[in-house]
C-alpha atoms as a printed R data frame, in Angstrom:
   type eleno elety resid chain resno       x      y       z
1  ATOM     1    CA   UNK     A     1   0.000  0.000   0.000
2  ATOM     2    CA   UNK     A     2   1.367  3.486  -0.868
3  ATOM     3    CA   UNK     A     3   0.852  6.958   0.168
4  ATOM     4    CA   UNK     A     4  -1.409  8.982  -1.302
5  ATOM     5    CA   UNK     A     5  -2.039 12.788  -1.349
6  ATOM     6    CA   UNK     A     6  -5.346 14.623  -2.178
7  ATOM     7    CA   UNK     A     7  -6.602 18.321  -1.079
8  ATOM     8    CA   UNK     A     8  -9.698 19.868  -2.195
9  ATOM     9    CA   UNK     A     9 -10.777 23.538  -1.481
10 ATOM    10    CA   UNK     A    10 -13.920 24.862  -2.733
11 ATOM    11    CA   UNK     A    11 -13.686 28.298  -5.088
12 ATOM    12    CA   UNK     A    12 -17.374 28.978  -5.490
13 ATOM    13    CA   UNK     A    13 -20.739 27.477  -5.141
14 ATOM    14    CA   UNK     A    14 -20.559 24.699  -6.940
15 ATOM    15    CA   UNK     A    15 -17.102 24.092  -7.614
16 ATOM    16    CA   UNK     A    16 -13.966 22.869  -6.249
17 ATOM    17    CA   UNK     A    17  -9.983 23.217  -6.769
18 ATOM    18    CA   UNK     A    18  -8.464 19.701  -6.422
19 ATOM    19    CA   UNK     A    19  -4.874 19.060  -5.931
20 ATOM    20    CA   UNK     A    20  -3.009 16.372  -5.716
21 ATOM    21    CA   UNK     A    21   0.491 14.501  -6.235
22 ATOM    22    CA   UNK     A    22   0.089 14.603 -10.054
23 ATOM    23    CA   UNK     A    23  -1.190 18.157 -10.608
24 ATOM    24    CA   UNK     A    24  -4.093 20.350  -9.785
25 ATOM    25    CA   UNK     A    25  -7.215 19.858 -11.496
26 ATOM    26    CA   UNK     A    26 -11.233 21.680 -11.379
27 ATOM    27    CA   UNK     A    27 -14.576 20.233 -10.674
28 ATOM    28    CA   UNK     A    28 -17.964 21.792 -10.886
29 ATOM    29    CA   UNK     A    29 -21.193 20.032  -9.918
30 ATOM    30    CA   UNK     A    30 -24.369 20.435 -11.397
31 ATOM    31    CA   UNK     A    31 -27.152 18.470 -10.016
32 ATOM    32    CA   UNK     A    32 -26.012 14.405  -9.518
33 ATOM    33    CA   UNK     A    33 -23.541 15.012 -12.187
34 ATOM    34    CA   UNK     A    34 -19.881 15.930 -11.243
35 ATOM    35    CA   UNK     A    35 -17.621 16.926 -14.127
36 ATOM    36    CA   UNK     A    36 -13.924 17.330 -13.670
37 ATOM    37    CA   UNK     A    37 -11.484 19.838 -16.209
38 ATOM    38    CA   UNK     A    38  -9.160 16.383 -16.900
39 ATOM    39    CA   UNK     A    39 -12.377 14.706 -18.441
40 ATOM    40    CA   UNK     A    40 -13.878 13.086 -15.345
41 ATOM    41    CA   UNK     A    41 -17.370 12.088 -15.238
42 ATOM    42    CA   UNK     A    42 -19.246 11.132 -12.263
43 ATOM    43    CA   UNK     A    43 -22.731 10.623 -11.883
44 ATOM    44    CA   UNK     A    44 -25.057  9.644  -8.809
45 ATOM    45    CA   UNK     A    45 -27.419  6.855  -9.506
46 ATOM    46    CA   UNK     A    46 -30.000  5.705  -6.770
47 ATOM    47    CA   UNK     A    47 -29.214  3.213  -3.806
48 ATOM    48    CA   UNK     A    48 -26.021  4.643  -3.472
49 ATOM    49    CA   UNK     A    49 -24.292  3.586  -6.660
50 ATOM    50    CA   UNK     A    50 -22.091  5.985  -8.871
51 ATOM    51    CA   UNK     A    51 -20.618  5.891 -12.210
52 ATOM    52    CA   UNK     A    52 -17.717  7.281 -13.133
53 ATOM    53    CA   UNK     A    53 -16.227  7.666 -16.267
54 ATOM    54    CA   UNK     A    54 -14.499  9.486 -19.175
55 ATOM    55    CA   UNK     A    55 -14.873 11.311 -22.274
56 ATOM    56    CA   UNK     A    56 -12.688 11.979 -24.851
């Protein structure tokens, strides 16, 4: 098991600064939906499932 380093500090209402070992990154959610600025996808599905993905 390795170390790992994550920080995330929010910059408005709905969005977040993320940093982290390999770089800093920007996520903004909009309703279950999460979308992150390196192509990140999340989404919030009932009973507590998620799917996360990518686009390209």
């Amino acid at each position: 098991m390795g170390f790992s380093f994550r920080k995330r500090k929010k910059i408005g209402r709905n969005s977040w600064l993320n940093l982290s070992r390999s770089g800093a990154s920007a996520s903004t959610k909009v309703g279950p939906v999460t979308l992150n600025s390196r192509s990140g996808l999340r989404v919030r599905l009932p009973g507590g499932f998620n799917f996360r993905g990518r686009w390209k």
